[in-house]
N, C-alpha and C positions, 0 to 999 in steps of 0.2 A: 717549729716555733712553739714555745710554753704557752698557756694561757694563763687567765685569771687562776689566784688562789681557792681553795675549793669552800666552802659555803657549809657552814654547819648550823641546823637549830640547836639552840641551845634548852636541855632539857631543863638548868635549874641553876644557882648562881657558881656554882664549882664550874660549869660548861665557860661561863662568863670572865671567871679569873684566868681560866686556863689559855684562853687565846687571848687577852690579855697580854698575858706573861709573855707565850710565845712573841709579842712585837717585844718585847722587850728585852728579851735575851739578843732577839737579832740586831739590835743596834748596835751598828758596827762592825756587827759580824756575818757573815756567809751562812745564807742558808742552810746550807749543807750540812753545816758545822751544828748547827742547830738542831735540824734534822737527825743527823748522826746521837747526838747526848739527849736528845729528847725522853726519851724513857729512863733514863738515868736526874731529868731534874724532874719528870712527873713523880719516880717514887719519892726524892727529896723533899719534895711541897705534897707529900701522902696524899699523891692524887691530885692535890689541889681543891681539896675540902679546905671552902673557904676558912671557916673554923675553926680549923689545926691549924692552918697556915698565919692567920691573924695573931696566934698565941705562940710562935713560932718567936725567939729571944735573940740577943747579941750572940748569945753563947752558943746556940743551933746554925747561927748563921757565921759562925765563925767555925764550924763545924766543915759547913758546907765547901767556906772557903778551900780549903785542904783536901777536898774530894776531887780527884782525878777525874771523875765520873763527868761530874758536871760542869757549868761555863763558870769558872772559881772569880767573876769579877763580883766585889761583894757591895757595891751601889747595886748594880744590879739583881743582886741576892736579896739585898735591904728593901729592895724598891718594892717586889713580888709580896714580900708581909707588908709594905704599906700599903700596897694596893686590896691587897686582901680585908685587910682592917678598912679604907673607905668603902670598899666594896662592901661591906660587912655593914655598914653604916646608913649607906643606902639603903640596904634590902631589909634593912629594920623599921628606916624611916618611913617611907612610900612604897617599896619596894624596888629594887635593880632595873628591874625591864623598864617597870613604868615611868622611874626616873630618866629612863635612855628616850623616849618619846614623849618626855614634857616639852621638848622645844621646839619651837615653831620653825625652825629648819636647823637643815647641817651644821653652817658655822657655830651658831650659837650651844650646838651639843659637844662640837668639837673643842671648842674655847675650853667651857665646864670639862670637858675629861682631861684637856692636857694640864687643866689648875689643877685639879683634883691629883692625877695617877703621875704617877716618876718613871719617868725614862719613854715617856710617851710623849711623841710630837706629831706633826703633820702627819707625816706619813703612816704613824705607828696609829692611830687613830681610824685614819683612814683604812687598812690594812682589818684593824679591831670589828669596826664598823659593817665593813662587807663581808669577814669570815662568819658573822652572825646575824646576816640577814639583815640589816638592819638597812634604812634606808638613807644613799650616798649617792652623791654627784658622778655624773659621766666619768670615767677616770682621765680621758683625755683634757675634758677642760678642767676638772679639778688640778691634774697637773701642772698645765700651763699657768691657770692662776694662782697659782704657787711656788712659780718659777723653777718650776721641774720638769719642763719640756722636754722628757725624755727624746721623743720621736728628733727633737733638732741635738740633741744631745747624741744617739746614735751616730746620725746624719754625719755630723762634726767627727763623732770619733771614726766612721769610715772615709771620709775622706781624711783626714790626717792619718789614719792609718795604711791607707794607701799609698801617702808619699813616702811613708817609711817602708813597703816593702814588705807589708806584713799580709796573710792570708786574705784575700779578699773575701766578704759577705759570703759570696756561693759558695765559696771552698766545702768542700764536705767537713773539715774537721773544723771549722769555724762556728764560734761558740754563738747562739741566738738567743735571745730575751726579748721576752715581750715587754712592754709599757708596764703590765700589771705584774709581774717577776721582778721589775729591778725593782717597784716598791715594795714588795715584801721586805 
């Protein structure tokens, strides 16, 4: 079974865009997929200096569109310079970090980043939040009060998957995910 996503500090606000961006690409799409083009959208956002990337035009991101390399959906091309530019905006005004721990809890920091950033919701948030440390609800009751009840979501898909005939849970080539995987 997979665990939680892996945990990075962030050394400065480039660290902060870049996982970011990572929920953002994955909407909608497979890890994997992700994973695989990953290096090919880090050189495209140079890194991920937030700076290059806020200055970053229609005509670059229509650039991008056309690159094989990379996830060629261009809301989400568009999103990574907006997010860039807020982010850029923050870290002028009070600074980045210190704006991620002005709020006297979760929800209310989560509200603020899914207003602020595009193509980030619940999950992408959630996902942002705990790749960088930062401090986030149990994953299990945040799920559920979120109506993501993954564990009854499994549950449901093994036993309907059962009357169909399909691989049972133990089978060795049956495929597992944790709670904190399928949010990614």
């Amino acid at each position: 079974m997979e665990g939680p996503p892996p945990q990075y500090t962030a050394k400065s606000i480039d660290d902060y865009l870049e996982h970011l961006s990572k929920g953002v690409f994955q909407a909608g799409i497979s890890w994997r997929v992700v994973d695989a083009k990953w290096p090919s959208i880090t050189k495209a956002f140079h890194g991920f200096k937030v700076e290059r990337v806020a200055r970053m035009n229609d005509r670059d991101i229509d650039a991008l569109v056309k690159d094989e390399r990379v996830i060629r959906s261009r809301p989400k091309l568009a999103a990574v310079v907006h997010n860039a530019n807020e982010m850029l905006a923050l870290e002028r005004a009070s600074g980045f970090k210190k704006h991620l721990r002005s709020f006297p809890e979760y929800e209310a920091l989560a509200k603020d980043l899914k207003k602020r950033f595009k193509f980030v919701g619940d999950s992408g948030v959630y996902h942002f939040l705990w790749t960088v440390k930062e401090p986030v609800p149990d994953w299990h009751e945040w799920s559920r009060a979120h109506g993501m009840d993954w564990e009854a979501k499994v549950k449901a898909s093994n036993a309907s998957a059962g009357r169909r005939g399909a691989r049972p849970k133990s089978h060795p080539r049956a495929k597992r995910r944790s709670p904190a995987r399928v949010a990614r």
